[in-house]
C-alpha positions in Angstrom: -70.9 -13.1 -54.8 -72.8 -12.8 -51.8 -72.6 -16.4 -51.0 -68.6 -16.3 -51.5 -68.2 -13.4 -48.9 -70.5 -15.8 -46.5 -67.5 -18.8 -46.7 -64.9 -16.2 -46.3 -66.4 -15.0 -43.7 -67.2 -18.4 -42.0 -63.9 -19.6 -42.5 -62.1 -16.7 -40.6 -64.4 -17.0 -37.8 -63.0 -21.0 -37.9 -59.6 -20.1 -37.6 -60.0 -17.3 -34.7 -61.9 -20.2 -33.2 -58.8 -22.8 -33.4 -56.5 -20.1 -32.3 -58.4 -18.8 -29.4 -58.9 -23.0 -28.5 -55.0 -23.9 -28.3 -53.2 -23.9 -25.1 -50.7 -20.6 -25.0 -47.3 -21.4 -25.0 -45.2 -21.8 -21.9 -43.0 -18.8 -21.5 -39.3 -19.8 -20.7 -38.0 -18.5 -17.6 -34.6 -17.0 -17.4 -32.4 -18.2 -15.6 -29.9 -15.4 -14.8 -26.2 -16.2 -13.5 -25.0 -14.4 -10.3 -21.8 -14.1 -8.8 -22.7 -14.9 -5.1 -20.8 -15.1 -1.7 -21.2 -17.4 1.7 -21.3 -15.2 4.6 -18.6 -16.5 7.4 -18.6 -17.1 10.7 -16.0 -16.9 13.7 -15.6 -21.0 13.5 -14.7 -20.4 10.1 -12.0 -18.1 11.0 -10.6 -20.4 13.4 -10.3 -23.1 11.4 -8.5 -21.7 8.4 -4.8 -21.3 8.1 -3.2 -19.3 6.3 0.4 -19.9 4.3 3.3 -17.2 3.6 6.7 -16.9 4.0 9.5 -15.4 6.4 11.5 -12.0 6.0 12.9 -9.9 7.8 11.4 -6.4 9.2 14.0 -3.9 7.9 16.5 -5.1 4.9 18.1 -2.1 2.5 20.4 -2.5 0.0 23.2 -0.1 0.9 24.6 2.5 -1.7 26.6 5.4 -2.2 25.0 8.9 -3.1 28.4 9.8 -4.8 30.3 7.8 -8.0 34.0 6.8 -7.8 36.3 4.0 -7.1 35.8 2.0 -3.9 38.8 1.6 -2.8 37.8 -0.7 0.5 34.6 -2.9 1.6 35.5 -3.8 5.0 32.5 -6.1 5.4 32.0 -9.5 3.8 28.8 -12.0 3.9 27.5 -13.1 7.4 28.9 -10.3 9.2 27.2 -9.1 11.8 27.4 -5.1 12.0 26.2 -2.5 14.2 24.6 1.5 13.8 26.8 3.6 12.1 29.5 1.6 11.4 31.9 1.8 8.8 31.1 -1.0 5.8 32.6 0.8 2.3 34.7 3.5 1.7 35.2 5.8 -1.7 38.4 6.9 -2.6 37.9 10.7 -1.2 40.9 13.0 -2.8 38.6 14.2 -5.8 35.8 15.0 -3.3 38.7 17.0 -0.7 40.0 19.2 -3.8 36.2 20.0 -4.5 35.9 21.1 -0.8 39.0 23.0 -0.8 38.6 24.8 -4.2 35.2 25.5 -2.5 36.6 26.8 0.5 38.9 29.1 -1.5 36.5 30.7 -3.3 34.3 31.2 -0.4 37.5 33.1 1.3 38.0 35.2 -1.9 34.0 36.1 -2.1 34.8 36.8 1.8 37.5 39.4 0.9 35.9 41.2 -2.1 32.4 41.9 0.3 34.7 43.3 2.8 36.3 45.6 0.1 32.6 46.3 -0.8 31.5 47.4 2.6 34.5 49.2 2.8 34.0 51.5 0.2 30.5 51.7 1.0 31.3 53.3 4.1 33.8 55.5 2.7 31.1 57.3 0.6 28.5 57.6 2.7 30.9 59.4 5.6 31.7 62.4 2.4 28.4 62.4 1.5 27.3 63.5 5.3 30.4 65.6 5.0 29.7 67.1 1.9 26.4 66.1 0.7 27.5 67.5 -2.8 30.8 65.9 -3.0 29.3 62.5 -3.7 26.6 61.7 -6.1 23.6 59.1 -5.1 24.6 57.3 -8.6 27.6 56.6 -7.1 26.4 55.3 -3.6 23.6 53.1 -5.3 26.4 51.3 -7.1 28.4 50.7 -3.9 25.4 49.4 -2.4 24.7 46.4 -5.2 28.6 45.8 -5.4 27.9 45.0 -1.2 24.9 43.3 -1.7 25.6 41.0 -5.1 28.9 40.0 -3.3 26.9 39.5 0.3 24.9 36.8 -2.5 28.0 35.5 -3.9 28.7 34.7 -0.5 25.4 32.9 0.1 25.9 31.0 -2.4 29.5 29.6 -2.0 28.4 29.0 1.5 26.0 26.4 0.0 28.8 25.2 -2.2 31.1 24.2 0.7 28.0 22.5 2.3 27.7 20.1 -0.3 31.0 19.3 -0.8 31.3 18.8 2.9 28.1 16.6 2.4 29.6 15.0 -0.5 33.0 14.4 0.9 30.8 12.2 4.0 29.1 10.3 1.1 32.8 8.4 0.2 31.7 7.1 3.5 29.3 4.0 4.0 27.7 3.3 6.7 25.6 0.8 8.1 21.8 2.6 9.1 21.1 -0.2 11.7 22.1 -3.5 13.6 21.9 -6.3 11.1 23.9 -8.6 9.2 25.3 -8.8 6.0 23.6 -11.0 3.5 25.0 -10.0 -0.3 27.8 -8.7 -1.7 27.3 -6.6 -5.4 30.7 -4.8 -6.1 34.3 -5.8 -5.0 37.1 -3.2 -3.8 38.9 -1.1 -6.6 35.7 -0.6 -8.7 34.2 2.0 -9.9 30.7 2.1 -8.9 28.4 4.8 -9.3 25.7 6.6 -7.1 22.7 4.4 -6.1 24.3 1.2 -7.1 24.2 -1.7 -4.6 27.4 -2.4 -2.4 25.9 -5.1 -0.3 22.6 -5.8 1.1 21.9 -5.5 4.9 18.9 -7.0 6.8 17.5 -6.8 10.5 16.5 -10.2 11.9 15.5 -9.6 14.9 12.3 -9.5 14.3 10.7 -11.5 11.5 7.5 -10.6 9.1 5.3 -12.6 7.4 2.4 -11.7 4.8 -0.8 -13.7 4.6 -4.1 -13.2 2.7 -7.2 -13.5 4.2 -10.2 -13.6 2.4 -13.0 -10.7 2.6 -15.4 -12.4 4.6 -13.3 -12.9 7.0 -11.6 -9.6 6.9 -14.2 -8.1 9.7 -13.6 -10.5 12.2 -9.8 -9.3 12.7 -10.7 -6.8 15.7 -11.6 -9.8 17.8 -8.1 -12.0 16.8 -7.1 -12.9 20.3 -4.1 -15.1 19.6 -2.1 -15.7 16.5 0.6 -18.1 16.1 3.2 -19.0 12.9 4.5 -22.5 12.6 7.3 -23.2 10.9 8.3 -26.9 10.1 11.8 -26.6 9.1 12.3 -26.0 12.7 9.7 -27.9 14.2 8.3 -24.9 15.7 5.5 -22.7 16.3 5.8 -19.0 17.9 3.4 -16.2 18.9 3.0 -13.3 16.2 0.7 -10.5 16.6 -0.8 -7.8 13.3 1.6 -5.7 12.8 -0.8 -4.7 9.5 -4.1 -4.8 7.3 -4.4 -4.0 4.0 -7.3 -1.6 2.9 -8.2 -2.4 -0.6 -8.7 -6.3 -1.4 -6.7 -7.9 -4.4 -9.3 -8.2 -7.6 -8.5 -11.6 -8.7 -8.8 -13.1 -4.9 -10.6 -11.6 -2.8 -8.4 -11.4 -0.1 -7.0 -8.9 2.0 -3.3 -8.9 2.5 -2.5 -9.0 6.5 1.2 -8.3 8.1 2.2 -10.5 10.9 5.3 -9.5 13.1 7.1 -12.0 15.6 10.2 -11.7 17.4 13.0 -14.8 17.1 12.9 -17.5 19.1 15.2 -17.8 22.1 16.2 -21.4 20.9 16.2 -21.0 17.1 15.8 -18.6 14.3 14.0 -18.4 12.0 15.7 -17.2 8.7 14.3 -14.9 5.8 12.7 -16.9 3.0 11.5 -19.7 5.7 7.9 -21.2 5.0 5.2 -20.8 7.7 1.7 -21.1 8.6 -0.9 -19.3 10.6 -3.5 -19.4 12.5 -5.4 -17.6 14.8 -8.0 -17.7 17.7 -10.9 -15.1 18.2 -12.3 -13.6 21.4 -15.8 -12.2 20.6 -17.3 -9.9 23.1 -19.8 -11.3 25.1 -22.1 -8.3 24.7 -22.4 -8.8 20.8 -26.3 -9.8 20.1 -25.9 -9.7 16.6 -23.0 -10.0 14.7 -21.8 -7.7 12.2 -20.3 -8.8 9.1 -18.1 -7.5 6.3 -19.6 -7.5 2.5 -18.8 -5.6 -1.0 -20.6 -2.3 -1.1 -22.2 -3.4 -4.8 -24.3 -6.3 -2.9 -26.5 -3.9 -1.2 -29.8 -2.1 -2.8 -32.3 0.4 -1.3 -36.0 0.3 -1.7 -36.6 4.4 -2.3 -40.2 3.9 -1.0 -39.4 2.3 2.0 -35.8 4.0 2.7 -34.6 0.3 3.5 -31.5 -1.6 2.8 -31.7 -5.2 1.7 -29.5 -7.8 0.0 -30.6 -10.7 -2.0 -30.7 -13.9 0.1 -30.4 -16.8 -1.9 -32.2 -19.9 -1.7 -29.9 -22.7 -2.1 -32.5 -25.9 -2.7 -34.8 -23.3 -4.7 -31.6 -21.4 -6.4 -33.8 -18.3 -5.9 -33.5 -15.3 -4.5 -35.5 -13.1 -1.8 -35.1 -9.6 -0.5 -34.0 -9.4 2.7 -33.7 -6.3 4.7 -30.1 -5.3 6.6 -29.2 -2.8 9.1 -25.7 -1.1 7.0 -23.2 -0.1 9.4 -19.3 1.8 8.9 -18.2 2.0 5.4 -14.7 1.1 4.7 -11.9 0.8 2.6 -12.3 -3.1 2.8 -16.4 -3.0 2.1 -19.4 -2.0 4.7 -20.3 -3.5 8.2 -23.9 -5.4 8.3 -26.2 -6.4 10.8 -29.1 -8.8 9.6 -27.2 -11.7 8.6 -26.1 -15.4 9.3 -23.0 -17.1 9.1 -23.3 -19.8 5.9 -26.0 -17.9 4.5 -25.5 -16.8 0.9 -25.6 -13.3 -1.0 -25.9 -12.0 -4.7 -22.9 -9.5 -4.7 -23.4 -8.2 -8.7 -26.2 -7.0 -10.5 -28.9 -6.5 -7.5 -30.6 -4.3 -9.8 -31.4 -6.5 -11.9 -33.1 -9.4 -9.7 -36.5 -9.4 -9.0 -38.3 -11.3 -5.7 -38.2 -15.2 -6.6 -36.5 -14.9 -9.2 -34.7 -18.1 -10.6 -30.5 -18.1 -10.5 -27.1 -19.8 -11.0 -24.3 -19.5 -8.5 -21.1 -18.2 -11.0 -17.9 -19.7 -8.8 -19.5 -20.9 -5.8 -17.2 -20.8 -3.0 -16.9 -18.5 -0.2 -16.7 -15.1 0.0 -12.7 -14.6 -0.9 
């Protein structure tokens, strides 16, 4: 028995012995995928261009604010009209019967106040008289027949406003220079409030929407000179940013920007027209170190240290290394940086979950759009 629990024994000892010999296994390293953008610079800028299309700054599609039949549209397409006057009229004898029934009951409220007052008057002079003569029962109810007919007044008064108002509606008239582009309802219909007559547009000046991408986005104080080419008239004219959008489109990146331009002396350029931009910076010659626009989520803060950093990546090591940054304004479009170089790289997602040297995978390289 004794000599059994010996070969156990020696045979366990054998096998720690073999384990403890072999080589330990290589551990696997993750390799973790990071959506990642390229920091710009102003060349970059410069040398993008940007497409969109024409239209012009003011267009409405005129309506009435009353219903009935339209017995005239005085306009027709490619006119050109001016403030205030007359395009569409509605036939107006229901609306003047409104006003004068109006009218006539505010003359008949009129009268029955004035009775009112009247007899209002005539007991209060017997009750200084004869303070006996005239009970305050009967005075109180002289004095709310005045005052509710003093409201019925009010409110007829208000009547005869709108129908006034309403009676000015049959009119339709044109809220600015422009020209007439669409047609929606003939004369003799019937067309009801809010429903289109024609549709008027303003092209004396033309806008034009363009996207630019986020990385980008903080260079637009220094645009010096923009222009818009369009090729259907073999032309190019100055534009300048008329407006920037504050909140970038999820699915590209991009930051909608509003370019304004007036027409051409010798052409014009018509709504729906295709153009391109492009633009030319002016950076202040006082600016050591540029500042640049990224997404709030790709910065982290060491709570020892109370420092900023991003993750830099390493693009022949796909790796990644903490790198401090100076954080600047926060905006609606992201926050201002110092500390970086154009063409370097970023992790935007997930800093929290990188660690220094850590290996990586670029999800949809490209730049930052």
């Amino acid at each position: 028995m004794k000599h059994s629990f010996k070969w156990i024994l020696f045979l366990l000892m054998g096998v720690l012995f073999l384990f403890a010999c072999q080589e330990e296994a290589p551990v696997e390293e993750i390799i973790r995928p990071v959506k990642a953008l390229k920091v710009a610079d102003a060349d970059t800028f410069e040398g993008i261009k940007y497409n969109g299309i024409a239209q012009a700054t003011r267009q409405v599609d005129l309506s009435f604010r009353v219903d009935g039949p339209m017995i005239s549209r005085l306009v027709n397409v490619g006119d050109a009209v001016k403030k205030d006057q007359l395009v569409a009229r509605i036939d107006p004898r229901d609306y003047e019967v409104r006003l004068r029934t109006a009218k006539g009951q505010l003359t008949n409220a009129i009268a029955v106040r004035k009775r009112a007052q009247s007899d209002l008057d005539r007991l209060l002079r017997i009750q200084k008289k004869d303070p006996g003569a005239v009970s305050q029962i009967l005075i109180d109810k002289a004095l709310q027949n005045r005052d509710s007919a003093q409201a019925e007044i009010r409110s007829l008064e208000a009547a005869v406003d709108g129908r006034k108002d309403d009676l000015a509606y049959t009119y339709l008239k044109a809220p600015f220079d422009g020209i007439i582009t669409k047609r929606y309802v003939e004369a003799f219909e019937d067309v009801r409030r809010k429903q289109p007559v024609v549709r008027l547009l303003d092209p004396s000046k033309i806008e034009m929407w363009v996207n630019v991408p986020e990385t980008l986005i903080s260079l637009e104080p220094y645009v010096d000179k923009v222009w818009v080419r369009f090729d259907a008239l073999n032309l190019e004219v100055p534009a300048e940013i008329k407006e920037v959008g504050t909140e970038a489109s999820q699915t590209t990146r991009t930051f909608p920007v509003n370019l304004i331009m007036e027409q051409p002396k010798d052409a014009e350029i018509l709504p729906g027209m295709a153009g391109v931009a492009r633009y030319t910076l002016n950076m202040p010659e006082g600016i050591q170190e540029p500042e640049f626009l990224i997404p709030v989520t790709a910065v982290f803060t060491d709570p020892e240290k109370q420092k900023n950093y991003v993750w830099l990546i390493d693009e022949s090591a796909n790796t990644v290394n903490r790198h401090e940054i100076a954080p600047g304004k926060l905006t609606g479009r992201g926050l201002t940086v110092k500390g970086l170089q154009p063409g370097q790289w970023i992790a935007v997602a997930g800093v929290d979950l990188l660690r220094e040297g850590q290996k990586i995978k670029i999800l949809e390289p490209g730049k930052l759009m």
